[in-house]
PDBQT receptor file of N, H, CA, C and O in Angstrom, charges set to zero:
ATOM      1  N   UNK A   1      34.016  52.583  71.755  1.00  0.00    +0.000 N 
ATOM      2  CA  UNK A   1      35.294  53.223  71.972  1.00  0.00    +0.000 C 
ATOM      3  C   UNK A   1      35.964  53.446  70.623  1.00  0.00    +0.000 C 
ATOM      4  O   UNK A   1      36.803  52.647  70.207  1.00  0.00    +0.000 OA
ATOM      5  N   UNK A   2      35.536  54.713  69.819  1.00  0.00    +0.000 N 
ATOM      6  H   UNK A   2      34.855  55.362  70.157  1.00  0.00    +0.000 HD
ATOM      7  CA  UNK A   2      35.979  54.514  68.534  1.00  0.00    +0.000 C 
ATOM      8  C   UNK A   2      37.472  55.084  68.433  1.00  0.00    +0.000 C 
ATOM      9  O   UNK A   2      38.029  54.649  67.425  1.00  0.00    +0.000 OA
ATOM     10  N   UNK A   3      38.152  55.806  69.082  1.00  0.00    +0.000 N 
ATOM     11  H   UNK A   3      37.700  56.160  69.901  1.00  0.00    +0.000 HD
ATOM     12  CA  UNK A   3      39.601  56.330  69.267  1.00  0.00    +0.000 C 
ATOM     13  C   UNK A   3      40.277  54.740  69.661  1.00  0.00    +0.000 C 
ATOM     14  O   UNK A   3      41.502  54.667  69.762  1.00  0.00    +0.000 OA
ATOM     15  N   UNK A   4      39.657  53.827  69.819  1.00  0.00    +0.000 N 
ATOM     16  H   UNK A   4      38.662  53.886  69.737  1.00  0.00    +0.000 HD
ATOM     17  CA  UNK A   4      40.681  52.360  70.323  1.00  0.00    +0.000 C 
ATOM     18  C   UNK A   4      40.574  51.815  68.441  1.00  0.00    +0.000 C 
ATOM     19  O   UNK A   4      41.556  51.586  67.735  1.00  0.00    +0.000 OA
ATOM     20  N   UNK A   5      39.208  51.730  68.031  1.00  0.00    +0.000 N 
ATOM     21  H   UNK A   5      38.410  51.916  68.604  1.00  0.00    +0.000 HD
ATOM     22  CA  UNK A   5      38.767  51.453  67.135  1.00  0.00    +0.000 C 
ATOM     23  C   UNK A   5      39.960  52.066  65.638  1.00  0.00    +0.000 C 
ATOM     24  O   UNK A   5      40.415  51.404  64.706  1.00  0.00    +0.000 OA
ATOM     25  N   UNK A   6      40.093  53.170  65.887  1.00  0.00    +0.000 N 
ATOM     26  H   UNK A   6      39.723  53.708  66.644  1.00  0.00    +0.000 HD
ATOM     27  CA  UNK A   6      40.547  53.756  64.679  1.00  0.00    +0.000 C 
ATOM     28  C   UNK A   6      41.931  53.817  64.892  1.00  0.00    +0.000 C 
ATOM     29  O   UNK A   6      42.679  54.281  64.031  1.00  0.00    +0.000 OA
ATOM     30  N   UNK A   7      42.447  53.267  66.268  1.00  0.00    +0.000 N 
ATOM     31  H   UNK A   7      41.840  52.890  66.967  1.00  0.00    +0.000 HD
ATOM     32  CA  UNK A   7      44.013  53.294  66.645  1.00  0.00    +0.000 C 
ATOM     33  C   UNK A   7      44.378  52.219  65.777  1.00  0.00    +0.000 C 
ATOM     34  O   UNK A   7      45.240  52.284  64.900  1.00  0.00    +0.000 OA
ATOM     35  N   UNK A   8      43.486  50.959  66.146  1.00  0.00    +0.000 N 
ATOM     36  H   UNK A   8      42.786  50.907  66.858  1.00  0.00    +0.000 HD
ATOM     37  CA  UNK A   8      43.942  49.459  66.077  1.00  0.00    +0.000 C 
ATOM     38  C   UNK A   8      44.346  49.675  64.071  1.00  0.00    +0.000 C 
ATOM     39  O   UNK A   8      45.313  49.305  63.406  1.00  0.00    +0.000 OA
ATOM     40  N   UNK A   9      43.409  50.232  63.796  1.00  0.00    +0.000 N 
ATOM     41  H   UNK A   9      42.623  50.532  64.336  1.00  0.00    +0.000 HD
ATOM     42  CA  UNK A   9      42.904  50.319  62.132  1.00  0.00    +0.000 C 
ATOM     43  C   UNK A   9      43.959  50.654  62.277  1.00  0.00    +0.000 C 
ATOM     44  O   UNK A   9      44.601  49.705  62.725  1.00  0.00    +0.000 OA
ATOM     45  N   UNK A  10      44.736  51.768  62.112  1.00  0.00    +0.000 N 
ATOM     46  H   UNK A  10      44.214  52.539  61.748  1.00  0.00    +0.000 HD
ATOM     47  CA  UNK A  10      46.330  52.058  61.692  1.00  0.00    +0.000 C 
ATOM     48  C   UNK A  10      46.719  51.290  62.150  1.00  0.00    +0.000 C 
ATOM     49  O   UNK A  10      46.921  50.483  61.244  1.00  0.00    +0.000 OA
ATOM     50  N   UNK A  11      47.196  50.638  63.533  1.00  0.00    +0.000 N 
ATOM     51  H   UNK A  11      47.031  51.294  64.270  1.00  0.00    +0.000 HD
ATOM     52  CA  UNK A  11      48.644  50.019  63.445  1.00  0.00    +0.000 C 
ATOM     53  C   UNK A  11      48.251  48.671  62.534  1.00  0.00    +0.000 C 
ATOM     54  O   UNK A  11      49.201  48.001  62.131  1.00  0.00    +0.000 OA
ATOM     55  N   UNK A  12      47.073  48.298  62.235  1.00  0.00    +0.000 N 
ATOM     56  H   UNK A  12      46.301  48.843  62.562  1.00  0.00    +0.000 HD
ATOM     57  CA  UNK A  12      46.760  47.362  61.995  1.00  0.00    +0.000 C 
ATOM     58  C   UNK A  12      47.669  47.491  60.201  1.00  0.00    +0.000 C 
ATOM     59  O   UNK A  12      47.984  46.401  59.723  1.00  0.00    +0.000 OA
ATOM     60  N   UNK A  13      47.915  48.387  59.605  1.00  0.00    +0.000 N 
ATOM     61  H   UNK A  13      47.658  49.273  59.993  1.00  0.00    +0.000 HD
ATOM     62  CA  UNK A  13      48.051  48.977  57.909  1.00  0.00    +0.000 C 
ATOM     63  C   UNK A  13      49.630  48.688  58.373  1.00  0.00    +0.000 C 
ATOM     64  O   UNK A  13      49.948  47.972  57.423  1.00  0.00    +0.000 OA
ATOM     65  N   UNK A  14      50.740  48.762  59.138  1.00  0.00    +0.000 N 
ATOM     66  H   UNK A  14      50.481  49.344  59.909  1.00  0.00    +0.000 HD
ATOM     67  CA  UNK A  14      51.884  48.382  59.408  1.00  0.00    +0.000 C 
ATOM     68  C   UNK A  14      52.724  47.163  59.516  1.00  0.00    +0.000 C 
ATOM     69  O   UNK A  14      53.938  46.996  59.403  1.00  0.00    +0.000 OA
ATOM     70  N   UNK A  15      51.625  46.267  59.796  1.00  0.00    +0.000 N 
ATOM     71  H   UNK A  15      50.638  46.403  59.888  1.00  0.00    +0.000 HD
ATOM     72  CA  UNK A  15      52.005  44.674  60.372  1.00  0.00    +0.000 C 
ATOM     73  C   UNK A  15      50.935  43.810  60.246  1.00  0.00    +0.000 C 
ATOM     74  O   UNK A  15      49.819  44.259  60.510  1.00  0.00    +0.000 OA
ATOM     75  N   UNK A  16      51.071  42.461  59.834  1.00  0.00    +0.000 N 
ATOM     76  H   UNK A  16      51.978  42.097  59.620  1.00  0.00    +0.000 HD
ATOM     77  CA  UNK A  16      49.639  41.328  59.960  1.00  0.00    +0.000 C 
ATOM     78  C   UNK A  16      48.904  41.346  60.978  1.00  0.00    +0.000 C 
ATOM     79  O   UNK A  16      47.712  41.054  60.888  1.00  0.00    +0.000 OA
ATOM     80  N   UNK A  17      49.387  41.639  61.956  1.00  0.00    +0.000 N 
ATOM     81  H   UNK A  17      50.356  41.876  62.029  1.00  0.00    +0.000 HD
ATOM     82  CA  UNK A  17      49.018  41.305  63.663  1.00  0.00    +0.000 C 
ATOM     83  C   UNK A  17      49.012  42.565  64.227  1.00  0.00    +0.000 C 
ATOM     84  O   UNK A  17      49.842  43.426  63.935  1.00  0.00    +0.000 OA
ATOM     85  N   UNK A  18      47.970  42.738  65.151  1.00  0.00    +0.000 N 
ATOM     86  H   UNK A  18      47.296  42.038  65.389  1.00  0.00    +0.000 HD
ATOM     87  CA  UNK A  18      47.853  43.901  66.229  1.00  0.00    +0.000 C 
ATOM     88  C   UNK A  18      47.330  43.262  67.589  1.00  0.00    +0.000 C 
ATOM     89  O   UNK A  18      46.166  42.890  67.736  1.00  0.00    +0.000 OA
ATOM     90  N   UNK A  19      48.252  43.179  68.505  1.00  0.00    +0.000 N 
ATOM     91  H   UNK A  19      49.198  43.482  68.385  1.00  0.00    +0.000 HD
ATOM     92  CA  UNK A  19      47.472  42.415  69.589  1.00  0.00    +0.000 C 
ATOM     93  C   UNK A  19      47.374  44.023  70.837  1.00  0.00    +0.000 C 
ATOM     94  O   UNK A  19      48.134  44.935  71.162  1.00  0.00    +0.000 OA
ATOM     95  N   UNK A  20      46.199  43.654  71.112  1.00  0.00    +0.000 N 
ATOM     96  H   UNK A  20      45.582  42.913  70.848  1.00  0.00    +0.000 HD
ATOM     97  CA  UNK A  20      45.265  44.883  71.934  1.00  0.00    +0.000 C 
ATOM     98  C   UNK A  20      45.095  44.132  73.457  1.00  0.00    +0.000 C 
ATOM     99  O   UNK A  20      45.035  42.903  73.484  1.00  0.00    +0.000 OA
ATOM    100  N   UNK A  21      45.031  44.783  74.507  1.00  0.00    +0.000 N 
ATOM    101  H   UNK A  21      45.079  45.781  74.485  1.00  0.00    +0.000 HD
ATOM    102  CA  UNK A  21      44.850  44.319  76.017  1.00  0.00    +0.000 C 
ATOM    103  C   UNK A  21      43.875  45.886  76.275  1.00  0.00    +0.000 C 
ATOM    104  O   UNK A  21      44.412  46.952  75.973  1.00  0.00    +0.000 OA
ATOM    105  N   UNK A  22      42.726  45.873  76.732  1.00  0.00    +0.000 N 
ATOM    106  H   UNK A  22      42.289  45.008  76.977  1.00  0.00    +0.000 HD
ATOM    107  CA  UNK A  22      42.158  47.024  77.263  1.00  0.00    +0.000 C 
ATOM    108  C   UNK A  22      41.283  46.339  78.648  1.00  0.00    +0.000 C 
ATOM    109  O   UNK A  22      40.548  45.355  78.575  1.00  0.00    +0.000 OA
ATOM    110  N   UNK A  23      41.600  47.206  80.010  1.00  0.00    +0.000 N 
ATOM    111  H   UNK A  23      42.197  48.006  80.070  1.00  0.00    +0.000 HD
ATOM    112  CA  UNK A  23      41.035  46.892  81.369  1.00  0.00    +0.000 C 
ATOM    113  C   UNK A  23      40.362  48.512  81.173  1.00  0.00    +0.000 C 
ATOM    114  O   UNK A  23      40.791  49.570  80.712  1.00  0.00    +0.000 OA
ATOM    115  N   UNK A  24      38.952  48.014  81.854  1.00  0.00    +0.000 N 
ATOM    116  H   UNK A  24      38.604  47.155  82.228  1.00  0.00    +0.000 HD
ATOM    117  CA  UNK A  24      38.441  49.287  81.956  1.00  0.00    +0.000 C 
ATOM    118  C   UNK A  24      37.024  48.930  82.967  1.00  0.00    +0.000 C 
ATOM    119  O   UNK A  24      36.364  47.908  82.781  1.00  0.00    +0.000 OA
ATOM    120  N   UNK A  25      36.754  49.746  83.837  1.00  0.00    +0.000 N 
ATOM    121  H   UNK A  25      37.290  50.577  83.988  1.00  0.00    +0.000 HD
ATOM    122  CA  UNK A  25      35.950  49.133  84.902  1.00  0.00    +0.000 C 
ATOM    123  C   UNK A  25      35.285  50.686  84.894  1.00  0.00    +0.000 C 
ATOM    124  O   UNK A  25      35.650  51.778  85.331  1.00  0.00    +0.000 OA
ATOM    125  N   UNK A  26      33.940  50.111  84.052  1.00  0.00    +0.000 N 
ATOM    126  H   UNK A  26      33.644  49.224  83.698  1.00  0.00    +0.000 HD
ATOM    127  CA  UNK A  26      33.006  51.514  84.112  1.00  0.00    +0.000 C 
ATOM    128  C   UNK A  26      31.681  51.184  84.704  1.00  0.00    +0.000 C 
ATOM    129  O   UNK A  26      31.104  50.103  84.595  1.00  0.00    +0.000 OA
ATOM    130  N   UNK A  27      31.142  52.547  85.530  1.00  0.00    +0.000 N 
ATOM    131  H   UNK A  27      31.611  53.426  85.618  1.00  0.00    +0.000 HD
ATOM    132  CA  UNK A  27      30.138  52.049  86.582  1.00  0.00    +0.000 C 
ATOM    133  C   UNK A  27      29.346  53.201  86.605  1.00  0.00    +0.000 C 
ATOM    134  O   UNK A  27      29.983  54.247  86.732  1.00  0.00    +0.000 OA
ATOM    135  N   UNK A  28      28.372  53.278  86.534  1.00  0.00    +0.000 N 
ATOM    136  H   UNK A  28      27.854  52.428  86.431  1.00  0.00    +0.000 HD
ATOM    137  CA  UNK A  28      27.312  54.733  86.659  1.00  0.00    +0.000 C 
ATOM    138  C   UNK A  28      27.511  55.324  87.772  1.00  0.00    +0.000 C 
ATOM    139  O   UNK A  28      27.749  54.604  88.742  1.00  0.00    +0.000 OA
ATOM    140  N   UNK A  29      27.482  56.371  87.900  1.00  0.00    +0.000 N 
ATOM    141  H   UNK A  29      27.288  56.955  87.112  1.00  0.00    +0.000 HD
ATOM    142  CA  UNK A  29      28.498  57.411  89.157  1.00  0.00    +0.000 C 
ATOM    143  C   UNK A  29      29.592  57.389  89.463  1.00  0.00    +0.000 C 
ATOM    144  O   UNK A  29      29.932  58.184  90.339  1.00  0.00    +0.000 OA
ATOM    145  N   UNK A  30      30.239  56.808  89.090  1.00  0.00    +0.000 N 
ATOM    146  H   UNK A  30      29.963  56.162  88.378  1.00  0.00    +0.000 HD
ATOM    147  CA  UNK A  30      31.999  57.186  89.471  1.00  0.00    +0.000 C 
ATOM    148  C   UNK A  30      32.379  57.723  87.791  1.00  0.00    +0.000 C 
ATOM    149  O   UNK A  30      32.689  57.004  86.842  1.00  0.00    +0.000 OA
ATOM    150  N   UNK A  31      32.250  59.023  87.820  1.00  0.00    +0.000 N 
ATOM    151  H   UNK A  31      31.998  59.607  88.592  1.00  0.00    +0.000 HD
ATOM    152  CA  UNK A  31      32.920  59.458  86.477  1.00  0.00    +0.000 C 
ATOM    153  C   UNK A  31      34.447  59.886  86.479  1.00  0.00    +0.000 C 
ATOM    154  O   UNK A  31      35.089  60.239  85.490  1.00  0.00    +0.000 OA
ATOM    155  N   UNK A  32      34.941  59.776  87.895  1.00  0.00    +0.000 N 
ATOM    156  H   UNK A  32      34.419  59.489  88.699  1.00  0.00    +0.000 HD
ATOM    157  CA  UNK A  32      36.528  60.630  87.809  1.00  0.00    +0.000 C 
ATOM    158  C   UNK A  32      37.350  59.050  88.077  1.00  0.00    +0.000 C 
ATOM    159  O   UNK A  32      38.490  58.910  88.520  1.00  0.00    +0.000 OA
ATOM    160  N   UNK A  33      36.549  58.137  87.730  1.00  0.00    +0.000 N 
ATOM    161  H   UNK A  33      35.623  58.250  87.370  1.00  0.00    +0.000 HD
ATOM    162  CA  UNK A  33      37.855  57.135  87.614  1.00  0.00    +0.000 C 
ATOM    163  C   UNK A  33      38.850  56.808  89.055  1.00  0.00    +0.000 C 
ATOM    164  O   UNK A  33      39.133  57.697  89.858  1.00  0.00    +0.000 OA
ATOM    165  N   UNK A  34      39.325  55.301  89.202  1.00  0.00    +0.000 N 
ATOM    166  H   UNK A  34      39.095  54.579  88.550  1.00  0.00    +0.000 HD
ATOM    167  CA  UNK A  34      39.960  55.226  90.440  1.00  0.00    +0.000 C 
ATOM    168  C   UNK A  34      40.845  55.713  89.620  1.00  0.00    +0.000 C 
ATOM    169  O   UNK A  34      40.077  56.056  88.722  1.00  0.00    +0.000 OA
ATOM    170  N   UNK A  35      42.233  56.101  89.125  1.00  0.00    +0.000 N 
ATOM    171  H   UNK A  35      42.857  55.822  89.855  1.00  0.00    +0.000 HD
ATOM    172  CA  UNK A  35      43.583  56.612  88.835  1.00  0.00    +0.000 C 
ATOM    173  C   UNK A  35      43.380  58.123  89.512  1.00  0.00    +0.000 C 
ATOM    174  O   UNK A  35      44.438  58.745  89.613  1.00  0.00    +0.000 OA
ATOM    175  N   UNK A  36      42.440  58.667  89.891  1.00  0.00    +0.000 N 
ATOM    176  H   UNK A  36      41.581  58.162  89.809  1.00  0.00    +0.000 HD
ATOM    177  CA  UNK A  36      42.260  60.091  90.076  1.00  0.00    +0.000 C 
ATOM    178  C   UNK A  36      42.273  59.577  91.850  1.00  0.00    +0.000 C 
ATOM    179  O   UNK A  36      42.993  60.145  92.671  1.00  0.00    +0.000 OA
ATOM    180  N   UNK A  37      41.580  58.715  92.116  1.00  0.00    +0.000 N 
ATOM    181  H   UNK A  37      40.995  58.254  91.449  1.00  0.00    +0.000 HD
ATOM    182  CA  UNK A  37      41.608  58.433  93.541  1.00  0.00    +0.000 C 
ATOM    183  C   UNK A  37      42.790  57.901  93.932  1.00  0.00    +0.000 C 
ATOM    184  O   UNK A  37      42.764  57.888  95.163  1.00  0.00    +0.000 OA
ATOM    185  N   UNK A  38      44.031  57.361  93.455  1.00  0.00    +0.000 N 
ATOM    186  H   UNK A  38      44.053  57.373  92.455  1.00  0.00    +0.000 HD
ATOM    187  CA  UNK A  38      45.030  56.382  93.486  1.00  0.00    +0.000 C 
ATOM    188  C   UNK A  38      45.885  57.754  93.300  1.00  0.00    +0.000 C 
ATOM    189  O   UNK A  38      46.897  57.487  93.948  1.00  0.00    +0.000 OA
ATOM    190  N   UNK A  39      46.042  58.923  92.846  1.00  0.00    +0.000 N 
ATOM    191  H   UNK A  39      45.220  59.141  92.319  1.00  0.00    +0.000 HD
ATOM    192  CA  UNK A  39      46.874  60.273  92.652  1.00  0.00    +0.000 C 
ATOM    193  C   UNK A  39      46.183  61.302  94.535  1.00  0.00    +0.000 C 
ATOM    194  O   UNK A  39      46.876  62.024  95.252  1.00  0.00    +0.000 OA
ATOM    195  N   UNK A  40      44.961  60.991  94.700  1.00  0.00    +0.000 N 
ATOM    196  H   UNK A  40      44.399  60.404  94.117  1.00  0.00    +0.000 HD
ATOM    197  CA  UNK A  40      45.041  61.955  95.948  1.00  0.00    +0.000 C 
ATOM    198  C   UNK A  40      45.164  61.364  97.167  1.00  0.00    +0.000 C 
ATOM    199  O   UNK A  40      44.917  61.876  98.259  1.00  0.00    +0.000 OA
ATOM    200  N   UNK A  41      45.640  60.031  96.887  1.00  0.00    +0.000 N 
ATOM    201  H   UNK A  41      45.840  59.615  96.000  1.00  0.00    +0.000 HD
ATOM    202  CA  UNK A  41      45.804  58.918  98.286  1.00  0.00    +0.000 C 
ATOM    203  C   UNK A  41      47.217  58.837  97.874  1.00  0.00    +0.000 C 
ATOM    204  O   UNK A  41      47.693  58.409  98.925  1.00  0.00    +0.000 OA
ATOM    205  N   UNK A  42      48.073  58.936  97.182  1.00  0.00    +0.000 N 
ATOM    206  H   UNK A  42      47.686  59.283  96.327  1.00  0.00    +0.000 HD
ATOM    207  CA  UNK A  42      49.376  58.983  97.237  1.00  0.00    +0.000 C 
ATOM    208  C   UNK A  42      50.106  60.261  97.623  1.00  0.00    +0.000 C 
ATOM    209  O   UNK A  42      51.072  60.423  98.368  1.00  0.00    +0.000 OA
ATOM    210  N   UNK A  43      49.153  61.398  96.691  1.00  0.00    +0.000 N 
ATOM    211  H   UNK A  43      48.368  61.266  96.086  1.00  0.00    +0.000 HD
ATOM    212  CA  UNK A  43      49.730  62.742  97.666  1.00  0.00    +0.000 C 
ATOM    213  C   UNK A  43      49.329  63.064  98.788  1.00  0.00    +0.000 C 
ATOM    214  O   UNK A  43      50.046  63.653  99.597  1.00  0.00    +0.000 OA
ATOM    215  N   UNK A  44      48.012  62.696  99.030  1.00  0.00    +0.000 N 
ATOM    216  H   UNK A  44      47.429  62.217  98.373  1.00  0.00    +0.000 HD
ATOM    217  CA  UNK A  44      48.144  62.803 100.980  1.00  0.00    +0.000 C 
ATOM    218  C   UNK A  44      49.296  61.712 101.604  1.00  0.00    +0.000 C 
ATOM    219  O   UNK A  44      50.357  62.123 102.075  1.00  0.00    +0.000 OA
ATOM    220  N   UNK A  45      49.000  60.487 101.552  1.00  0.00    +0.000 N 
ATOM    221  H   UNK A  45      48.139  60.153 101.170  1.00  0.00    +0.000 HD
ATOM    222  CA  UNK A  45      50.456  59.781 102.297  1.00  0.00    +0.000 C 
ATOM    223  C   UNK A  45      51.712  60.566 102.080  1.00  0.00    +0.000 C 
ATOM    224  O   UNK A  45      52.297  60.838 103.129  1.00  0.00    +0.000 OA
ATOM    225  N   UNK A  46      52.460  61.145 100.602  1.00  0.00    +0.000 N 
ATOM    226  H   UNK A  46      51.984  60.924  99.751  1.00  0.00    +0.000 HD
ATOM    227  CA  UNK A  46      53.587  62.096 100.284  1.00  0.00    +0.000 C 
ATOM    228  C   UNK A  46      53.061  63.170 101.197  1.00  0.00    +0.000 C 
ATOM    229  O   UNK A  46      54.108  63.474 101.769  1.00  0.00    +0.000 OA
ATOM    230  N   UNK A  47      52.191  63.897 101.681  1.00  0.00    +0.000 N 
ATOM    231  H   UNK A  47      51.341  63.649 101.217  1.00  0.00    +0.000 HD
ATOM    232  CA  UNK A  47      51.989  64.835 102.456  1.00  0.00    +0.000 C 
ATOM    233  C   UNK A  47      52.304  64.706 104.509  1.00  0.00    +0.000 C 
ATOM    234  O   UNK A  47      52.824  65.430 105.359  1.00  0.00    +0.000 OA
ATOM    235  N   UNK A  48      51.649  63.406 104.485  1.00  0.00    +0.000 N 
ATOM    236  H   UNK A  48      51.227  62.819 103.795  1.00  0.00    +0.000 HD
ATOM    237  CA  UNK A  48      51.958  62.751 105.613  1.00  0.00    +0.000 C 
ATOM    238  C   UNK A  48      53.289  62.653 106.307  1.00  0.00    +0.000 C 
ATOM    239  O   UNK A  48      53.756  62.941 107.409  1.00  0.00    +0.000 OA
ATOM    240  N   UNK A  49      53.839  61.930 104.769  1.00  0.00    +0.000 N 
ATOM    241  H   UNK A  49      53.460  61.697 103.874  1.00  0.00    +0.000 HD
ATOM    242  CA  UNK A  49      55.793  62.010 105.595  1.00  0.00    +0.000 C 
ATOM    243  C   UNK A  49      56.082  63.046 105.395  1.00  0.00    +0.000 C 
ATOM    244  O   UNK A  49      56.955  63.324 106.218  1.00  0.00    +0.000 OA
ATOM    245  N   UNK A  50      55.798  64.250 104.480  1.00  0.00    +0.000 N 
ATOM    246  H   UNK A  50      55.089  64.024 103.812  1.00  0.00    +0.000 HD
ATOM    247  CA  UNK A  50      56.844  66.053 104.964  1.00  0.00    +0.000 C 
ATOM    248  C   UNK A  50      56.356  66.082 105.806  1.00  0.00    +0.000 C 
ATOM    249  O   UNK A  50      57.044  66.504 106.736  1.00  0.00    +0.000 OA
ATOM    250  N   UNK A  51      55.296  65.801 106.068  1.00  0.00    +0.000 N 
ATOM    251  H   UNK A  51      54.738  65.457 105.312  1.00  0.00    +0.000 HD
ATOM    252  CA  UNK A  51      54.813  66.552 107.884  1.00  0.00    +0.000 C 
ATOM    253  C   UNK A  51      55.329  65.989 109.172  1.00  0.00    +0.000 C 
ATOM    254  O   UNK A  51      55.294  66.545 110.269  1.00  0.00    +0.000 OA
ATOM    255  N   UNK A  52      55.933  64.517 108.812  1.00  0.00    +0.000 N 
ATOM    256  H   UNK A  52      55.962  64.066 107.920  1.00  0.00    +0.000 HD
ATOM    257  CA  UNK A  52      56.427  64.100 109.828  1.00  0.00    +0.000 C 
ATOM    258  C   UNK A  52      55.316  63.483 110.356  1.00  0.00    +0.000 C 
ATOM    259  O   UNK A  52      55.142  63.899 111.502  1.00  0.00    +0.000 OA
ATOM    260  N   UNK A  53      54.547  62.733 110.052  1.00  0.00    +0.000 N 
ATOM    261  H   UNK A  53      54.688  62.396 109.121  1.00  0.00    +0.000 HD
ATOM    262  CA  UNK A  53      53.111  62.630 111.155  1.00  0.00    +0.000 C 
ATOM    263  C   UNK A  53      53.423  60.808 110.558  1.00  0.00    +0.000 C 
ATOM    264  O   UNK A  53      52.695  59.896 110.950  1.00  0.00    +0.000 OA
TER     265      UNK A  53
């Protein structure tokens, strides 16, 4: 992950300390990520209540 890599490097040139937290749950075949599934299960439920259903 060299864009985390070359982030840390700068903030790292600002301050002694850089404290980093990265969650990342990667799996062969799911390339669109749950946040993409967690956006079309919230707009169907938002779809659900305009409809009244």
């Amino acid at each position: 992950m060299d864009v985390i890599r070359r982030a840390t490097e700068v903030v790292g040139k600002h301050g002694p300390r850089v404290s980093l937290v990265i969650k990342a749950d990667i799996r062969p075949g799911h390339d669109h990520g749950e946040i993409e599934g967690k956006v079309q299960r919230l707009n169907a439920a938002i779809e659900q209540l305009d409809s009244g259903k």
